[in-house]
DRENPA-3360 file (N, C-alpha, C; in nm, 2 decimals, always signed):
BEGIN
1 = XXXXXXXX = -0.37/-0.92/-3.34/-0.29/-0.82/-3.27/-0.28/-0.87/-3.12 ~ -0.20/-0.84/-3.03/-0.14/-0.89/-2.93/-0.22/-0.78/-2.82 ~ -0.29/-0.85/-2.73/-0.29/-0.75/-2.58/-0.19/-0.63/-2.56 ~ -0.27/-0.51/-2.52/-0.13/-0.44/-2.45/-0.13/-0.43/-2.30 ~ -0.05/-0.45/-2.23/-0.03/-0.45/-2.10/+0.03/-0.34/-2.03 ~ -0.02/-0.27/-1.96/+0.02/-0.14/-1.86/+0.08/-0.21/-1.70 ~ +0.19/-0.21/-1.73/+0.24/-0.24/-1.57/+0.29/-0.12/-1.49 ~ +0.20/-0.10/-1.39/+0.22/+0.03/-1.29/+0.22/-0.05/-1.12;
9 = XXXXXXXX = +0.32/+0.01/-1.10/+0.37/+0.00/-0.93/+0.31/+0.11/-0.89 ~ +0.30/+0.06/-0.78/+0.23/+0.18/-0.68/+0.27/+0.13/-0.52 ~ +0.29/+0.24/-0.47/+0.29/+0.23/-0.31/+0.21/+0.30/-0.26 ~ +0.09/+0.37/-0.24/+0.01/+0.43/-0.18/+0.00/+0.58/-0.23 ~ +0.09/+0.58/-0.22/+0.19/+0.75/-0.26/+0.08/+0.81/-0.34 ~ +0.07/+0.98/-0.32/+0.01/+1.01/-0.45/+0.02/+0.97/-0.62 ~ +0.15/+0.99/-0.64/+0.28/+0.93/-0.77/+0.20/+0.81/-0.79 ~ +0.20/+0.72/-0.72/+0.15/+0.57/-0.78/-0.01/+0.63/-0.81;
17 = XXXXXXXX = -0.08/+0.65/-0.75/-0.21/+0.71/-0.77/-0.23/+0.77/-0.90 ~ -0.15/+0.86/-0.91/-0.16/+0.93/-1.10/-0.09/+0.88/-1.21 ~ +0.01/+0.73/-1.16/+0.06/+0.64/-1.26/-0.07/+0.53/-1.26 ~ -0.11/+0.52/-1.16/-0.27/+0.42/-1.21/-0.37/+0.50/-1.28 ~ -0.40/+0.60/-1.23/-0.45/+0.75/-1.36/-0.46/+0.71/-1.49 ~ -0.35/+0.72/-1.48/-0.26/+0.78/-1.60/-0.30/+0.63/-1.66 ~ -0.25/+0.51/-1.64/-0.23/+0.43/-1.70/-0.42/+0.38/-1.74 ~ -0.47/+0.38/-1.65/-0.62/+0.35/-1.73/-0.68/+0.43/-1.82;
25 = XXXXXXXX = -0.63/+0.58/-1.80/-0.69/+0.63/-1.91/-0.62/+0.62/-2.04 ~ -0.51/+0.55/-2.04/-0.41/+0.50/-2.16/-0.50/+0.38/-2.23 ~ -0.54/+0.30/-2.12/-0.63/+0.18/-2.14/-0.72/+0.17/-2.23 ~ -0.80/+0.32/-2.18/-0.92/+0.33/-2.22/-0.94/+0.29/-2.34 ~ -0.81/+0.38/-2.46/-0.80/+0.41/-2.57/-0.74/+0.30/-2.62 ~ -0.71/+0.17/-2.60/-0.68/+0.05/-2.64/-0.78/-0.07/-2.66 ~ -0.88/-0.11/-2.69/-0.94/-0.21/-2.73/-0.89/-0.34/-2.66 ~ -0.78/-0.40/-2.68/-0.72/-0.53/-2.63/-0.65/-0.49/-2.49;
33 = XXXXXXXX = -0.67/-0.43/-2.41/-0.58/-0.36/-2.31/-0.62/-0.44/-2.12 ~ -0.47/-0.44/-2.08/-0.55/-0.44/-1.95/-0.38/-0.39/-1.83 ~ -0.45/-0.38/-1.74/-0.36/-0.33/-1.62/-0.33/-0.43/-1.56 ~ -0.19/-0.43/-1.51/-0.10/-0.53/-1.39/-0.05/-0.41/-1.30 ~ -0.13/-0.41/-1.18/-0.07/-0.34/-1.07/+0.06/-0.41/-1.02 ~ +0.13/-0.40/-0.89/+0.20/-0.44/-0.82/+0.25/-0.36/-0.73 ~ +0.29/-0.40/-0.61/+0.35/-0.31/-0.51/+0.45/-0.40/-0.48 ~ +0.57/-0.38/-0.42/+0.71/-0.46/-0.38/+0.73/-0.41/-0.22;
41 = XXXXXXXX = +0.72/-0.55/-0.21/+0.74/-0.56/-0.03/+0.92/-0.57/-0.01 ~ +0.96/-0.49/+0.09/+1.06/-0.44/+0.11/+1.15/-0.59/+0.21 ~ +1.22/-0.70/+0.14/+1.29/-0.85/+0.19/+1.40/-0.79/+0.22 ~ +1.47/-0.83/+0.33/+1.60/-0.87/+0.37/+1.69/-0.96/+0.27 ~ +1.82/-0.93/+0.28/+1.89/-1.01/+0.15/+1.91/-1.13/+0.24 ~ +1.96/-1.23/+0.17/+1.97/-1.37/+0.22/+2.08/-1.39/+0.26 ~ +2.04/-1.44/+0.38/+2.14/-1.46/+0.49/+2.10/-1.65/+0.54 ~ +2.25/-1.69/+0.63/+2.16/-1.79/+0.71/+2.12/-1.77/+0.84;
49 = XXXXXXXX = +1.97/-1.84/+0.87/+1.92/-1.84/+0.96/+1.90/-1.95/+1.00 ~ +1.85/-1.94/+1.18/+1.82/-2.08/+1.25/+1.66/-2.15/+1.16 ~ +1.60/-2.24/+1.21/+1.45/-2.30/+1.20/+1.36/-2.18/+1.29 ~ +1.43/-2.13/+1.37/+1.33/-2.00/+1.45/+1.28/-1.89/+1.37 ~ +1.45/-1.85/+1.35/+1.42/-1.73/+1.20/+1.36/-1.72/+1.09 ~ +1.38/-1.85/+1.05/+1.32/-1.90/+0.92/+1.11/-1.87/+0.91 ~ +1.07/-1.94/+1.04/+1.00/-1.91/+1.07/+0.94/-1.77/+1.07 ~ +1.00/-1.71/+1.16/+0.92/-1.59/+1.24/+0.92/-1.48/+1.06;
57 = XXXXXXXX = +1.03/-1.56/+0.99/+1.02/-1.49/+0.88/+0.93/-1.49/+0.77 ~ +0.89/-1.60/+0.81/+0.80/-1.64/+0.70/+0.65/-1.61/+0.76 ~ +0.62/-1.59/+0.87/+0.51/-1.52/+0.93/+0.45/-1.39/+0.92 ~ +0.63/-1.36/+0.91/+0.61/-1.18/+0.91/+0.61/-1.12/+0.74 ~ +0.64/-1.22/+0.70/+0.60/-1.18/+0.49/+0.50/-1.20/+0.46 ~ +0.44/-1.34/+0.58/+0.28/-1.34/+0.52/+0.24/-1.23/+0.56 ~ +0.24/-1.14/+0.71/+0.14/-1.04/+0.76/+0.18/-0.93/+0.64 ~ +0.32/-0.87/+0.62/+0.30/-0.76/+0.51/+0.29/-0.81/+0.37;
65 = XXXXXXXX = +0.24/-0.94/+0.32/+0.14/-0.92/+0.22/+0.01/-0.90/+0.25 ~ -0.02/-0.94/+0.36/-0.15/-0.92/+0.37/-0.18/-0.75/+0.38 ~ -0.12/-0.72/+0.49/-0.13/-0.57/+0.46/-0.10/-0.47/+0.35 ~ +0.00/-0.50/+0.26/+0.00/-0.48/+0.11/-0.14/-0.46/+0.04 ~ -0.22/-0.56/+0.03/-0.29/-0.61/-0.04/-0.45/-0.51/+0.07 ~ -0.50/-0.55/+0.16/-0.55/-0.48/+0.23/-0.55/-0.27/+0.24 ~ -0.41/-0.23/+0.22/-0.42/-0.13/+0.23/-0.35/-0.06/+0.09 ~ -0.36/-0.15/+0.01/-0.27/-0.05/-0.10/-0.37/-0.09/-0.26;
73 = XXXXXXXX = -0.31/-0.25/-0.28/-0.39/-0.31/-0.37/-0.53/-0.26/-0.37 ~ -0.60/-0.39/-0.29/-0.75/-0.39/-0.25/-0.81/-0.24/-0.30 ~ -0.77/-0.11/-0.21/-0.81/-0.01/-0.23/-0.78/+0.12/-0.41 ~ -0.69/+0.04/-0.48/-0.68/+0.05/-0.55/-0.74/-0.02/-0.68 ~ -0.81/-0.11/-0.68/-0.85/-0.22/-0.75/-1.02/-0.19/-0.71 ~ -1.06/-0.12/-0.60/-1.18/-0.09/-0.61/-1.17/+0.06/-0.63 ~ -1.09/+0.18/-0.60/-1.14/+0.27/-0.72/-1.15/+0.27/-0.92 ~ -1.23/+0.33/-0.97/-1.25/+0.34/-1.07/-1.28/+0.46/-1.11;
81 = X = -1.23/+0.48/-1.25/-1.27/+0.61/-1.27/-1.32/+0.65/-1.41;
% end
């Protein structure tokens, strides 16, 4: 039998909070089971830009993954329940 996979988004929000709830205690009850969080960082559609833009863009996707991951993930991945 094949893994089952729970994919739940979350943004911080309470709602993402009781779909990760929700989804581990779905888990529980599965033997082969496991969870794929994700959060979706909010990109600009594609345009062209200079070597500046390109840049400063690519700087500023690293800092909101980092902050993603820091204040949404991370803290989600260390509660348990």
């Amino acid at each position: 039998m094949s893994q089952t996979t729970f994919v739940v988004g979350i943004d911080g929000s309470k709602s993402g909070e009781k779909a990760l709830e929700f989804a581990k205690s779905r888990a529980k009850l599965i033997t082969d089971s496991k969870i794929l969080i994700f959060y979706v960082i909010d990109w600009s559609p594609l345009s062209f830009q200079t070597a500046e833009e390109n840049d400063t863009r690519h700087k500023r996707r690293a800092k909101e993954i980092t902050l993603a991951k820091e204040r949404i993930l991370d803290p989600a991945l260390a509660h348990e329940t």
